[in-house]
Each structure stands twice: as structure tokens, then as C-alpha cells.
MARVEX-240778 format. One record per residue: residue in three letters; x negated, y negated, z of N, C-alpha, C in turn. Coordinates in pm, whole numbers. Example, Ala and Ser with C-alpha at 12.3 -4.5 7.8 and 13.67 -1.06 7.14 Angstrom:
MARVEX-240778
<rec r="ALA" n_px="-1319" n_py="569" n_pz="780" ca_px="-1230" ca_py="450" ca_pz="780" c_px="-1320" c_py="330" c_pz="780"/>
<rec r="SER" n_px="-1285" n_py="225" n_pz="708" ca_px="-1367" ca_py="106" ca_pz="714" c_px="-1290" c_py="-3" c_pz="787"/>
This chain:
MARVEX-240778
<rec r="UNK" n_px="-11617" n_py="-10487" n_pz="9919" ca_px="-11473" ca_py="-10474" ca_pz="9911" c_px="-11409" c_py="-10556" c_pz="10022"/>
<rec r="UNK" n_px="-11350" n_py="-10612" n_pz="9976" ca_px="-11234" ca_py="-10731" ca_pz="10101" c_px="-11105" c_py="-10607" c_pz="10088"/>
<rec r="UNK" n_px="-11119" n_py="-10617" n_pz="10308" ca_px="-11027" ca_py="-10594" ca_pz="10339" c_px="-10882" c_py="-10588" c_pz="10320"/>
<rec r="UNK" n_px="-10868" n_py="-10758" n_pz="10247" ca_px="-10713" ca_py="-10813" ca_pz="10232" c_px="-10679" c_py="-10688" c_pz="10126"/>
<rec r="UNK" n_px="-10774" n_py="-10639" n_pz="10059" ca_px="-10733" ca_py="-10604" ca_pz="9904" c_px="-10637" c_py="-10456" c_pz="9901"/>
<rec r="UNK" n_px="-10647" n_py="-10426" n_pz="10083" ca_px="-10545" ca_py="-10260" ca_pz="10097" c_px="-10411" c_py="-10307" c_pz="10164"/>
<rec r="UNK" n_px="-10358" n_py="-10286" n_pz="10142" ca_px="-10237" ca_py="-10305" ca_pz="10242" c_px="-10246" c_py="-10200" c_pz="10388"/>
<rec r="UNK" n_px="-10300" n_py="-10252" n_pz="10510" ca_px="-10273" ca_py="-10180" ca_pz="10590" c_px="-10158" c_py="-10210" c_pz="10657"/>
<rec r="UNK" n_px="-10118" n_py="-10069" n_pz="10769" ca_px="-9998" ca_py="-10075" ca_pz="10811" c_px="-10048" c_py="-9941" c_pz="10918"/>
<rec r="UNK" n_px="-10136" n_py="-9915" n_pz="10969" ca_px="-10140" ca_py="-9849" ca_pz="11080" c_px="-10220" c_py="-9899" c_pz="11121"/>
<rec r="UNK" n_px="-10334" n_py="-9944" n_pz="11120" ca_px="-10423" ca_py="-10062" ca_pz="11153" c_px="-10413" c_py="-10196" c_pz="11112"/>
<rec r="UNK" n_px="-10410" n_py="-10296" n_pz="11240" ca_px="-10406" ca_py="-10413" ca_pz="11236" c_px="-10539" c_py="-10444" c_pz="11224"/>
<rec r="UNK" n_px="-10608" n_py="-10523" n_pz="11107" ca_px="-10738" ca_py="-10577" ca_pz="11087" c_px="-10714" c_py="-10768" c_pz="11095"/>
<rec r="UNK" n_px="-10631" n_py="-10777" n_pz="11191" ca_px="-10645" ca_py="-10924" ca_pz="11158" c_px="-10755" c_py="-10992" c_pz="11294"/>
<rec r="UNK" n_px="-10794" n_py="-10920" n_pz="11367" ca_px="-10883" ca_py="-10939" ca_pz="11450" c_px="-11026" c_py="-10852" c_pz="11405"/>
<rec r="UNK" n_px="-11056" n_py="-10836" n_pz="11317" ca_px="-11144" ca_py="-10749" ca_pz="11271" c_px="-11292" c_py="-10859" c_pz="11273"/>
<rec r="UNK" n_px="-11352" n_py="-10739" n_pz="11339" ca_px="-11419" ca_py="-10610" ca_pz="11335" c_px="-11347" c_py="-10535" c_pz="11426"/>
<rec r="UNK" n_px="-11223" n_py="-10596" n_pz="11527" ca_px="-11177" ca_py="-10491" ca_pz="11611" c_px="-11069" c_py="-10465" c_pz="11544"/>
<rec r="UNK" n_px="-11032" n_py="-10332" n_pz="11504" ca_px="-10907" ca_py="-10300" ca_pz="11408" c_px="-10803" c_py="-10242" c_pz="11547"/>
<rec r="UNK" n_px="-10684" n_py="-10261" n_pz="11543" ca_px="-10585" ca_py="-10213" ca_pz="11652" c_px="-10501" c_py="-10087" c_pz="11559"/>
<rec r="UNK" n_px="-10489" n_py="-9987" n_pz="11614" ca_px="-10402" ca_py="-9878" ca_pz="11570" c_px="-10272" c_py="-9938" c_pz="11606"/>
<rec r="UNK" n_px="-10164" n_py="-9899" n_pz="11526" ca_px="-10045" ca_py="-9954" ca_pz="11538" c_px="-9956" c_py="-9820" c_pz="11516"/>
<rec r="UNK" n_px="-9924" n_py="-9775" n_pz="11652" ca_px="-9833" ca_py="-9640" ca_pz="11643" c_px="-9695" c_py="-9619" c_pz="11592"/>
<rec r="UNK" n_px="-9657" n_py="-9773" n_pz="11563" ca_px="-9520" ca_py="-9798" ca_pz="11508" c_px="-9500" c_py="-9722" c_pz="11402"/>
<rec r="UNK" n_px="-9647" n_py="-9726" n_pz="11337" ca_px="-9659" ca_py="-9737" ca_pz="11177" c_px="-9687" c_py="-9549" c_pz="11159"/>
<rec r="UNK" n_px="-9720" n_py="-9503" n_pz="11227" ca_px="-9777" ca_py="-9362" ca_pz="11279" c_px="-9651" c_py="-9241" c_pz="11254"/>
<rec r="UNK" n_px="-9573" n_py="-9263" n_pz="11143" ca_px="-9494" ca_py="-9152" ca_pz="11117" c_px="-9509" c_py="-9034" c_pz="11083"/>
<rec r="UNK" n_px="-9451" n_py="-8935" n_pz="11109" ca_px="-9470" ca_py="-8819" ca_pz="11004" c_px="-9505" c_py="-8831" c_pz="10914"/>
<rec r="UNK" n_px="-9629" n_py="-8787" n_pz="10846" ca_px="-9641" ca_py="-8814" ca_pz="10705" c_px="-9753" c_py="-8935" c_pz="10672"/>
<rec r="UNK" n_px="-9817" n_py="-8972" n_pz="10791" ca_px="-9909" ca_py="-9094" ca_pz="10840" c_px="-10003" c_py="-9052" c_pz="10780"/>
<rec r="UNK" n_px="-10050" n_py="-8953" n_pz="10777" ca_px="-10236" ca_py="-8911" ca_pz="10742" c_px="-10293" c_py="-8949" c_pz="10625"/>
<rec r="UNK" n_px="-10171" n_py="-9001" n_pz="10541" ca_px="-10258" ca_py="-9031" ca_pz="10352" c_px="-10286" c_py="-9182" c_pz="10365"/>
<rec r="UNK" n_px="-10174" n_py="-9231" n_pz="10451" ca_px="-10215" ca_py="-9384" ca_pz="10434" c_px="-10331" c_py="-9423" c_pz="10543"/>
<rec r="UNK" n_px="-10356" n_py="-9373" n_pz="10676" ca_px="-10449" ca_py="-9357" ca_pz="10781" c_px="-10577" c_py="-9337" c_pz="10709"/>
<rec r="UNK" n_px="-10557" n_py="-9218" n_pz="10589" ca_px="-10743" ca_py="-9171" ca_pz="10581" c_px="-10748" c_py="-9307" c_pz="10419"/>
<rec r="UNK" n_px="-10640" n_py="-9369" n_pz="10335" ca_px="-10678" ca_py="-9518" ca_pz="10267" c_px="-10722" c_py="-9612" c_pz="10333"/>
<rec r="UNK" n_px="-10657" n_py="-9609" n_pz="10467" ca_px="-10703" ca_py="-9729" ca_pz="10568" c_px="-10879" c_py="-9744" c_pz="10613"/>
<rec r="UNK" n_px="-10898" n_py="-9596" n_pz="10667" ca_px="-11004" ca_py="-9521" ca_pz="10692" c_px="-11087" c_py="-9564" c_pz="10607"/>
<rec r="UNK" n_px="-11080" n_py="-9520" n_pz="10457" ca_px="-11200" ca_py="-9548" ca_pz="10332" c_px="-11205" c_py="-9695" c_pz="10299"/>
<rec r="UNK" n_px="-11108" n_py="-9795" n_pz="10306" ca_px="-11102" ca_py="-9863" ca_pz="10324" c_px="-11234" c_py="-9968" c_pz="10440"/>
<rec r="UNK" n_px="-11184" n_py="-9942" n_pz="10574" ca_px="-11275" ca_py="-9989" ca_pz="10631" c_px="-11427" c_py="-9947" c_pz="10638"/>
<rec r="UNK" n_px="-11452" n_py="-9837" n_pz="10546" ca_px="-11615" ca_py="-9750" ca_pz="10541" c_px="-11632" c_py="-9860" c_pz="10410"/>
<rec r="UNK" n_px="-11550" n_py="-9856" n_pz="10289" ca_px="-11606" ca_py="-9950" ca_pz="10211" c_px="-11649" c_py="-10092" c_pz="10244"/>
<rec r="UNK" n_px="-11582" n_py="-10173" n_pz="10280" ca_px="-11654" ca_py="-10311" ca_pz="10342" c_px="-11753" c_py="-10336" c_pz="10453"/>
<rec r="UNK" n_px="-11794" n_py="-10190" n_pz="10465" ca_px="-11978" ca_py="-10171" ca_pz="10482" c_px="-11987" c_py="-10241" c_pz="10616"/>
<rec r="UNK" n_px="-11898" n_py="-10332" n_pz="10711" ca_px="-11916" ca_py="-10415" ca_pz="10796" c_px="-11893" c_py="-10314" c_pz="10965"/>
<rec r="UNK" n_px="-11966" n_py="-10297" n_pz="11054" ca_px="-11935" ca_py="-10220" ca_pz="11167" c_px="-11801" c_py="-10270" c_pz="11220"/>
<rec r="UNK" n_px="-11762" n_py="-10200" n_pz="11296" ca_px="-11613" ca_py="-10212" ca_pz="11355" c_px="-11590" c_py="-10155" c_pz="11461"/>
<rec r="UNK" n_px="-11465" n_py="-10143" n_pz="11553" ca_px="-11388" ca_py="-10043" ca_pz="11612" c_px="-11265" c_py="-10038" c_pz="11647"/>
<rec r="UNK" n_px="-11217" n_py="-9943" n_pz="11663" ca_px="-11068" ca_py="-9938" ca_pz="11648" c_px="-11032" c_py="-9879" c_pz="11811"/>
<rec r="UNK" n_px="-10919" n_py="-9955" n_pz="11812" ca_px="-10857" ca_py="-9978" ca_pz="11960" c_px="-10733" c_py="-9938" c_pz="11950"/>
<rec r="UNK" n_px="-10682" n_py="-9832" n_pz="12048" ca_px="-10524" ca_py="-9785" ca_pz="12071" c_px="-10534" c_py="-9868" c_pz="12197"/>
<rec r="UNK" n_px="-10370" n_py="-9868" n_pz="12196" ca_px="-10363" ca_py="-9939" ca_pz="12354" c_px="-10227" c_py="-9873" c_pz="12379"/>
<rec r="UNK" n_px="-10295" n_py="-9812" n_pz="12507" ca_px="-10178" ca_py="-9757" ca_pz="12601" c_px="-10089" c_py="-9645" c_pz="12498"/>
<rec r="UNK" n_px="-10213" n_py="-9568" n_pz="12401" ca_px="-10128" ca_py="-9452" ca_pz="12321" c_px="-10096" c_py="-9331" c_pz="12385"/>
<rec r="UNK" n_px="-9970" n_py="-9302" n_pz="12345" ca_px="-9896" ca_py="-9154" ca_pz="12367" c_px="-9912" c_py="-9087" c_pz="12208"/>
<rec r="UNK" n_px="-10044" n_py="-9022" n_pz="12208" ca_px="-10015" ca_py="-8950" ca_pz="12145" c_px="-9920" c_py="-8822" c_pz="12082"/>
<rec r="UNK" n_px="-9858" n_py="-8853" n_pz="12010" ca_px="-9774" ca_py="-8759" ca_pz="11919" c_px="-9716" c_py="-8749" c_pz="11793"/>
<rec r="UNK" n_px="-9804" n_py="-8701" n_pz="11732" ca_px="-9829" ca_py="-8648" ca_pz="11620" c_px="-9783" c_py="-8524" c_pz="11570"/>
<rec r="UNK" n_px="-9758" n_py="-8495" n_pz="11402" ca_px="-9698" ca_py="-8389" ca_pz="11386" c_px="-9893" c_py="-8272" c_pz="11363"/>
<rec r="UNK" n_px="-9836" n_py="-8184" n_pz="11336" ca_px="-9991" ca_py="-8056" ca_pz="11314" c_px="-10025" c_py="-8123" c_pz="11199"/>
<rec r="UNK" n_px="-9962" n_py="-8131" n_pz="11114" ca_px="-10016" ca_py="-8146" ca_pz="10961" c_px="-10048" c_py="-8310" c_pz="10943"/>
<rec r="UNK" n_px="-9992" n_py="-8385" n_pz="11014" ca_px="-10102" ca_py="-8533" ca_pz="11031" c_px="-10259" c_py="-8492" c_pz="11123"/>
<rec r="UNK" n_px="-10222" n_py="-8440" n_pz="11216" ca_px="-10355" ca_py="-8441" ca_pz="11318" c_px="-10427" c_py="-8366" c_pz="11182"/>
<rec r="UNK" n_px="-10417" n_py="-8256" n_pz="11160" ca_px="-10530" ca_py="-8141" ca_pz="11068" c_px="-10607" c_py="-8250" c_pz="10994"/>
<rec r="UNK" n_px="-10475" n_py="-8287" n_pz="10911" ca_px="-10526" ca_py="-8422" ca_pz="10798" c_px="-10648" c_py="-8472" c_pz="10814"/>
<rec r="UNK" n_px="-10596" n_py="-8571" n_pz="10945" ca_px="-10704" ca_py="-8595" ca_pz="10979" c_px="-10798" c_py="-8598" c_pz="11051"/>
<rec r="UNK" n_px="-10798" n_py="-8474" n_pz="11099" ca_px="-10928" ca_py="-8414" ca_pz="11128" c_px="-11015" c_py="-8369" c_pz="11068"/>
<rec r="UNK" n_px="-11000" n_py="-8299" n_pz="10988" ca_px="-11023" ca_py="-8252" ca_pz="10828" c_px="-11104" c_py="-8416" c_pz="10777"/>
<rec r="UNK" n_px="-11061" n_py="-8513" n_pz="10742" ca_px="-11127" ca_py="-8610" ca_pz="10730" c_px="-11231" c_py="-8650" c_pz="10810"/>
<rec r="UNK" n_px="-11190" n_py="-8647" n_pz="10950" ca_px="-11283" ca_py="-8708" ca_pz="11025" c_px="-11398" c_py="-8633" c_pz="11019"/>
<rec r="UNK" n_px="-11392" n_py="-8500" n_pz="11020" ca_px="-11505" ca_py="-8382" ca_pz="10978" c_px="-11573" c_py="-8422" c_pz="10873"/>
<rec r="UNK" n_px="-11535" n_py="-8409" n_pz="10727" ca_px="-11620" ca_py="-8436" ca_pz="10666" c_px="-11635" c_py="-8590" c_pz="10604"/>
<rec r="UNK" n_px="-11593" n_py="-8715" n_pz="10671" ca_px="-11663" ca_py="-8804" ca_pz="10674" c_px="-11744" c_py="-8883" c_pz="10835"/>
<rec r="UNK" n_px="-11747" n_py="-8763" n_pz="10880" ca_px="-11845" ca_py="-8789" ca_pz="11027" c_px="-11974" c_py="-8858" c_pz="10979"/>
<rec r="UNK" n_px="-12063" n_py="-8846" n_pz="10980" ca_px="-12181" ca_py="-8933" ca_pz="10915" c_px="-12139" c_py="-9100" c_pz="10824"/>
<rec r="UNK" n_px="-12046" n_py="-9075" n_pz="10774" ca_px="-12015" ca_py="-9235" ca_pz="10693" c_px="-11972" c_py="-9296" c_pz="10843"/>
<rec r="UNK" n_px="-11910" n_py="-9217" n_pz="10872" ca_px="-11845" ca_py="-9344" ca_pz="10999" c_px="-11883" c_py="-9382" c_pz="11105"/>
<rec r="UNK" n_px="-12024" n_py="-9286" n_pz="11141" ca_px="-12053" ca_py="-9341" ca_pz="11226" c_px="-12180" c_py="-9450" c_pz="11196"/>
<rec r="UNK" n_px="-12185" n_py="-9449" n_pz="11106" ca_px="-12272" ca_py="-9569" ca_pz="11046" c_px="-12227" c_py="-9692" c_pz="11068"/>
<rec r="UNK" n_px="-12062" n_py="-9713" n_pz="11046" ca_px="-12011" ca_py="-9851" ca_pz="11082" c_px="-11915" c_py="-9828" c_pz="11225"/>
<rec r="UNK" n_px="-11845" n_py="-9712" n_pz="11235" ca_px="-11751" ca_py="-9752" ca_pz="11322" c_px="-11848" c_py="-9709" c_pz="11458"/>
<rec r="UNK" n_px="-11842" n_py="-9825" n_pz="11552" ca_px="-11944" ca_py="-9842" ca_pz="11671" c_px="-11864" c_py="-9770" c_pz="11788"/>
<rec r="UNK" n_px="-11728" n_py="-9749" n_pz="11764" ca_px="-11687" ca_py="-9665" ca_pz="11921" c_px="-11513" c_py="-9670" c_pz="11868"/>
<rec r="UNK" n_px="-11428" n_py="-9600" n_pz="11951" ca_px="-11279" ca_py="-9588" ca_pz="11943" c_px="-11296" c_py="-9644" c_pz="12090"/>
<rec r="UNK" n_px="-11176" n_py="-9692" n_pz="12064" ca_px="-11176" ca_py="-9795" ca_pz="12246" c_px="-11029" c_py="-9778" c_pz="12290"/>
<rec r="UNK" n_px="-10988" n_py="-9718" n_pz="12404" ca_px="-10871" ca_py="-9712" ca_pz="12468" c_px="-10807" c_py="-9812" c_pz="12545"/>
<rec r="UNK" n_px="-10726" n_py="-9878" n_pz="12598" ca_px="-10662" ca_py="-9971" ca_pz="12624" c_px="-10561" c_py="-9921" c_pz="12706"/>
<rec r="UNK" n_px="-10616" n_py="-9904" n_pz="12837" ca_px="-10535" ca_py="-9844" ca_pz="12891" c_px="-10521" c_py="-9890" c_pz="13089"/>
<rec r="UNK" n_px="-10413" n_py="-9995" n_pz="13082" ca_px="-10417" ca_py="-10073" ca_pz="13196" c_px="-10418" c_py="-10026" c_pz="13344"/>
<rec r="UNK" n_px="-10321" n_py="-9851" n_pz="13316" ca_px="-10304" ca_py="-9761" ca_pz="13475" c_px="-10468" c_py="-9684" c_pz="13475"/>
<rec r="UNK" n_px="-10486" n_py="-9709" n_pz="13592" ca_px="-10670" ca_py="-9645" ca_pz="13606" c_px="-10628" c_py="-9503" c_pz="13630"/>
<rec r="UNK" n_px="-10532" n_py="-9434" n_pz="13614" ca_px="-10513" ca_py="-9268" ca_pz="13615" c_px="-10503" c_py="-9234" c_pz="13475"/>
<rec r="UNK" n_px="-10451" n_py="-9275" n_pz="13401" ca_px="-10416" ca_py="-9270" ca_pz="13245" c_px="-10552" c_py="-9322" c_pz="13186"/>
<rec r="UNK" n_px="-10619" n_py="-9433" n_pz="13233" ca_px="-10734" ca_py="-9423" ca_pz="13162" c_px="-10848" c_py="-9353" c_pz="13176"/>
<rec r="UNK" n_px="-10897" n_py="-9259" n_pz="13305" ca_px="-10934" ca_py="-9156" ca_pz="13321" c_px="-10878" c_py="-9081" c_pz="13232"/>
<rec r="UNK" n_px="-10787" n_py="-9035" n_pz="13217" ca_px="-10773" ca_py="-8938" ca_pz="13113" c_px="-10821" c_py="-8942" c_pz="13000"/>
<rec r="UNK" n_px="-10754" n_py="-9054" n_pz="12963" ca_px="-10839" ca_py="-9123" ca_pz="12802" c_px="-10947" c_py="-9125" c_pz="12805"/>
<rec r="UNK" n_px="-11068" n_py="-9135" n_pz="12883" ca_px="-11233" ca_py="-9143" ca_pz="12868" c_px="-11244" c_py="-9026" c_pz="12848"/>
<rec r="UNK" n_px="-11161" n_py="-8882" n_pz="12966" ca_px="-11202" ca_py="-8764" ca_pz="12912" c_px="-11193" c_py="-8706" c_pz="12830"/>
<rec r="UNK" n_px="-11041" n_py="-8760" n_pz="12741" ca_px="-10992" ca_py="-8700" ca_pz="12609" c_px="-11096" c_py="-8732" c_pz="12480"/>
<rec r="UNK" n_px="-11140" n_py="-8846" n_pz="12531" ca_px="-11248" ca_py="-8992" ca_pz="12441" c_px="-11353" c_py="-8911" c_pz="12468"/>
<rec r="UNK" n_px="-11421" n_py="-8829" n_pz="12533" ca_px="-11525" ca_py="-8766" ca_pz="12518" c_px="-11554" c_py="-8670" c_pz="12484"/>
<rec r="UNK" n_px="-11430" n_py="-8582" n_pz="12452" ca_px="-11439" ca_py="-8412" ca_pz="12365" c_px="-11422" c_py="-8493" c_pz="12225"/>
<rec r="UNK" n_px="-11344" n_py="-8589" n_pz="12174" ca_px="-11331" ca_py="-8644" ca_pz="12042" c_px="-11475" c_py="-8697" c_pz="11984"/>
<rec r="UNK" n_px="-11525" n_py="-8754" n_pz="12102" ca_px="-11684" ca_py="-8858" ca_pz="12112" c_px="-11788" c_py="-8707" c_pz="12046"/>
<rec r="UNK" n_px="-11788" n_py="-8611" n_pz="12103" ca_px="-11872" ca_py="-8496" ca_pz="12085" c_px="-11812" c_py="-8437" c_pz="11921"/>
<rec r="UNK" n_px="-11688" n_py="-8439" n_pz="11900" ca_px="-11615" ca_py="-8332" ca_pz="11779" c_px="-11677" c_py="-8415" c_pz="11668"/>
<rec r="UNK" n_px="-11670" n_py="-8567" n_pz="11685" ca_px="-11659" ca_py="-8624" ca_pz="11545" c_px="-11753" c_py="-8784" c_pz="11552"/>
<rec r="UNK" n_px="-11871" n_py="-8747" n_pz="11687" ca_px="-11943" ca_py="-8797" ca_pz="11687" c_px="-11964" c_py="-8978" c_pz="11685"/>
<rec r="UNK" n_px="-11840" n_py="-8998" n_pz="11723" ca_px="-11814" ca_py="-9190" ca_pz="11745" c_px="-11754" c_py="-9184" c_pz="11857"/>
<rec r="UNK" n_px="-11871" n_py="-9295" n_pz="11912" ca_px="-11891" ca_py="-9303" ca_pz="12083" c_px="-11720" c_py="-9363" c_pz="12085"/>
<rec r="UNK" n_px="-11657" n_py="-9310" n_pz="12251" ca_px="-11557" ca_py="-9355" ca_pz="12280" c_px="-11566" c_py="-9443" c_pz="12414"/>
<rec r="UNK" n_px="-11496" n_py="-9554" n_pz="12450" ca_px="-11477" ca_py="-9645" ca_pz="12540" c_px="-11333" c_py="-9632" c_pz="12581"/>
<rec r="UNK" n_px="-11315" n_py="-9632" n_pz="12723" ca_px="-11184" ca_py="-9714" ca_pz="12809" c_px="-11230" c_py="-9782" c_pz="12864"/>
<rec r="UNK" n_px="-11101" n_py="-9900" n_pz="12858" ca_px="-11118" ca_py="-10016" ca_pz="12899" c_px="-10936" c_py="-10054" c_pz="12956"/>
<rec r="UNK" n_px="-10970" n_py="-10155" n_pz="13038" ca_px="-10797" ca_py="-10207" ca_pz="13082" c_px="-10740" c_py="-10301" c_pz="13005"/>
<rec r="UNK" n_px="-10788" n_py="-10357" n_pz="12944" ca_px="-10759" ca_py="-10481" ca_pz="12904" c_px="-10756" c_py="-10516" c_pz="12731"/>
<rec r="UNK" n_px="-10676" n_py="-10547" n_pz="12678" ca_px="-10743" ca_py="-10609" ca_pz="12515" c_px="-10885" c_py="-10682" c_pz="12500"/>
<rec r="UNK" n_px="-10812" n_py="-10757" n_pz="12636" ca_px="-10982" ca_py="-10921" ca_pz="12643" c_px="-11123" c_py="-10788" c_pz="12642"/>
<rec r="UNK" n_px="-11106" n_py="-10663" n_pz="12711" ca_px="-11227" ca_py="-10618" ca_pz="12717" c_px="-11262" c_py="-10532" c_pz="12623"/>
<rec r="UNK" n_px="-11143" n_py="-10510" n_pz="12487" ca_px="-11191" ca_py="-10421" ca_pz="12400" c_px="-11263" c_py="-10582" c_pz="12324"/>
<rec r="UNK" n_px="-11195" n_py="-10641" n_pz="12309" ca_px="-11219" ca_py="-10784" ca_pz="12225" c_px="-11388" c_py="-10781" c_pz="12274"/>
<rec r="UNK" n_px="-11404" n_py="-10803" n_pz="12391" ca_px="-11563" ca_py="-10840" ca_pz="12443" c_px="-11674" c_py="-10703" c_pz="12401"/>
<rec r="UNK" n_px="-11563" n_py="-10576" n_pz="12417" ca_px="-11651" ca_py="-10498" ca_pz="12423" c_px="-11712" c_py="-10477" c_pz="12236"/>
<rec r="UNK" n_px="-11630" n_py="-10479" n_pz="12167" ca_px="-11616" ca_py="-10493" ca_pz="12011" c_px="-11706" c_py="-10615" c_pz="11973"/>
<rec r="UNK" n_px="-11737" n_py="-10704" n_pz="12022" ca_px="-11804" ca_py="-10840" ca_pz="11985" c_px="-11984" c_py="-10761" c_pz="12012"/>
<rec r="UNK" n_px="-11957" n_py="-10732" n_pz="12139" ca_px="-12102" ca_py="-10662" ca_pz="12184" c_px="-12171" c_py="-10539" c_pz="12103"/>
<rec r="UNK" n_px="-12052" n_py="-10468" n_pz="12031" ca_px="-12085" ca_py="-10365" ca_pz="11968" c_px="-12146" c_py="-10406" c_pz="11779"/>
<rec r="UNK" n_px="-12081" n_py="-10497" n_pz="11795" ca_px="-12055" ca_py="-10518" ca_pz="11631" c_px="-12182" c_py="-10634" c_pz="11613"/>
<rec r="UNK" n_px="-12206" n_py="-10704" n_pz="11675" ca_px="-12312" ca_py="-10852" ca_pz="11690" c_px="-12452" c_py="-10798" c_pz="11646"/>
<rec r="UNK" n_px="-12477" n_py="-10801" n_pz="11525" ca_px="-12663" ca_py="-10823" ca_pz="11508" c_px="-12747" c_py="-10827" c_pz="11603"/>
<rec r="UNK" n_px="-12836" n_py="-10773" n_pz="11623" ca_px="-12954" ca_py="-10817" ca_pz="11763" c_px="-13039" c_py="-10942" c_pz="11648"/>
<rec r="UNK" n_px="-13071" n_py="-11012" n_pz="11754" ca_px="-13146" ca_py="-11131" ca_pz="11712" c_px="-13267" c_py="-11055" c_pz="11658"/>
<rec r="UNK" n_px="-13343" n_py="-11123" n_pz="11559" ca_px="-13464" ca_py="-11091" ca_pz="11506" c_px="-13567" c_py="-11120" c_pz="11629"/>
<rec r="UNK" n_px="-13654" n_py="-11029" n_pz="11637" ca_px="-13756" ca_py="-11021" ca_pz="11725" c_px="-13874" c_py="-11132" c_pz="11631"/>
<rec r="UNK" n_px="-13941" n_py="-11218" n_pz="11678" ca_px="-14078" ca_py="-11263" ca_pz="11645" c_px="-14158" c_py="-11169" c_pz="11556"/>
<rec r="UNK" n_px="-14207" n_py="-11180" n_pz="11485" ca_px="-14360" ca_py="-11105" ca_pz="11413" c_px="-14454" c_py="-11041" c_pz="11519"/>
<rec r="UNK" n_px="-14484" n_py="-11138" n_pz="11594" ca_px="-14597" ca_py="-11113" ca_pz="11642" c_px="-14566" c_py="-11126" c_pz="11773"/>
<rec r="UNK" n_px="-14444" n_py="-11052" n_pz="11815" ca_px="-14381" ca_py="-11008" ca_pz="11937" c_px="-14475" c_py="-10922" c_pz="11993"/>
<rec r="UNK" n_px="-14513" n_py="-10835" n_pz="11932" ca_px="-14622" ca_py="-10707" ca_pz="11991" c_px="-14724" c_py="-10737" c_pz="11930"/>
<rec r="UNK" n_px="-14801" n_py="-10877" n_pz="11925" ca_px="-14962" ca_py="-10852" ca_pz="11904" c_px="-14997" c_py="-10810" c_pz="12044"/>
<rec r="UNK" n_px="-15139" n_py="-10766" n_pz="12016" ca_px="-15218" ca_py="-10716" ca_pz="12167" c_px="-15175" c_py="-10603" c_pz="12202"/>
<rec r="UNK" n_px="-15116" n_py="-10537" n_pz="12130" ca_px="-15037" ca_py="-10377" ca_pz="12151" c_px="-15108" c_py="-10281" c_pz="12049"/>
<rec r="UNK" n_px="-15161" n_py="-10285" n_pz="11983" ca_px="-15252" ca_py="-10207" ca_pz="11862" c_px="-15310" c_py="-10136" c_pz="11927"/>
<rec r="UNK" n_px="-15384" n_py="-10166" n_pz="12056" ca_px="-15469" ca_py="-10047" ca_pz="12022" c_px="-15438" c_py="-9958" c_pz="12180"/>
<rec r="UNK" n_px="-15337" n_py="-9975" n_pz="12216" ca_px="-15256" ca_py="-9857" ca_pz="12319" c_px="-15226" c_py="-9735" c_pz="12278"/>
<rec r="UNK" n_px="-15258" n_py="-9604" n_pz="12295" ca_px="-15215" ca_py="-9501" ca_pz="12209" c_px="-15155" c_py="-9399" c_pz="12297"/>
């Protein structure tokens, strides 16, 4: 499935594999188009991660539930592709916070979380996450057989 083919509007995928949350787009009433966006990026099978920068969360109950409720029961699909949520968060007091908030979320719904200061370092950190490991040789571990 190609990306182009959803219309997003709370995620920016034009830097993708790093998708940017876009809180503009984050209205009341956000959670139906968030969890299309969501299935969306699980269908094109390709790893990813998604980056807030410098978010104030606030949200209504019945968006968060939404999607939490989603994130619950598609925990296992996503963490298959999505490699981490990454914070963007330039004041080093605010991004302390965010790693700690990033780590009760990291435990609830099981996709590792990152802060970082910078875009350039979600960009680097997203390249590192998402990049194939090179194929190892065949016969990288001959002479290892008979170690037990």
C-alpha cells in the first residue's frame, strides 16, 4: 500500500520513515482520522517513527481513550514496524519530562520512546532505527561449530 493513497493530516509523512505529528491537525474529534493514519502506516509494512516536537499535550478524554483503546489492541502490529516515538524537545527540563512520560507510554504500549533536542537528531536517530543491518557473510562464523 502507498502511502500517497490516504490523505494524512495529523501526520506529516513527507520525510518518511520519520512521520512528524502535526498538533494543528489534532482537534477534538482527532482519533478516527489518527487511528486511518495509524493503519495506514502498519499497512505499507515499511518501519518508521513518529516524532512530536515540542508537544503540549491536550487532548479531549474521548480522543486519548480512542486511542488508547487502539494502541492496546494493535500493540504487537506496531511494534513490528514502528521502531520508537521520538520527542523533540529543545529545553533540557521539558525534555526530561518527555523521556519520563516516554517511558510509562514505552512500558503501556510497548514502542521504545526517545528524546532528543533537535529535528537533525530525530532525522539521524530515525535513519539509524529504520536502516537494514548489512548482510553478514555465510561463513562469518565458520570455526564456531563445535563451541557448546
Amino acid at each position: 500500500m502507498s502511502l500517497l493513497s490516504v490523505p494524512f493530516r495529523i501526520h506529516d509523512v513527507r520525510r518518511f520513515p520519520l512521520c512528524l505529528f502535526d498538533p494543528t491537525h489534532a482537534q477534538p474529534g482527532y482519533a478516527a482520522q489518527w487511528q486511518t493514519e495509524m493503519e495506514a502506516l502498519l499497512a505499507a509494512g515499511q518501519p518508521f517513527t513518529i516524532a512530536y516536537i515540542e508537544l503540549d499535550p491536550a487532548e479531549t478524554h474521548e480522543d486519548r481513550k480512542q486511542r488508547g483503546l487502539w494502541l492496546k489492541h494493535n500493540k504487537a502490529r506496531l511494534g513490528l514496524l514502528c521502531r520508537a516515538q521520538i520527542s523533540v524537545e529543545p529545553d533540557a527540563a521539558r525534555r526530561a519530562e518527555a523521556s519520563r512520560q516516554g517511558a510509562l507510554a514505552a512500558k503501556a504500549f510497548g514502542i521504545p520512546h526517545e528524546a532528543v533536542a533537535t529535528l537533525e537528531e530525530a532525522v539521524a536517530l530515525t535513519r539509524r532505527l529504520t536502516r537494514p543491518l548489512p548482510p553478514r557473510p555465510r561463513d562469518g562464523m565458520r570455526g564456531w561449530e563445535n563451541i557448546s
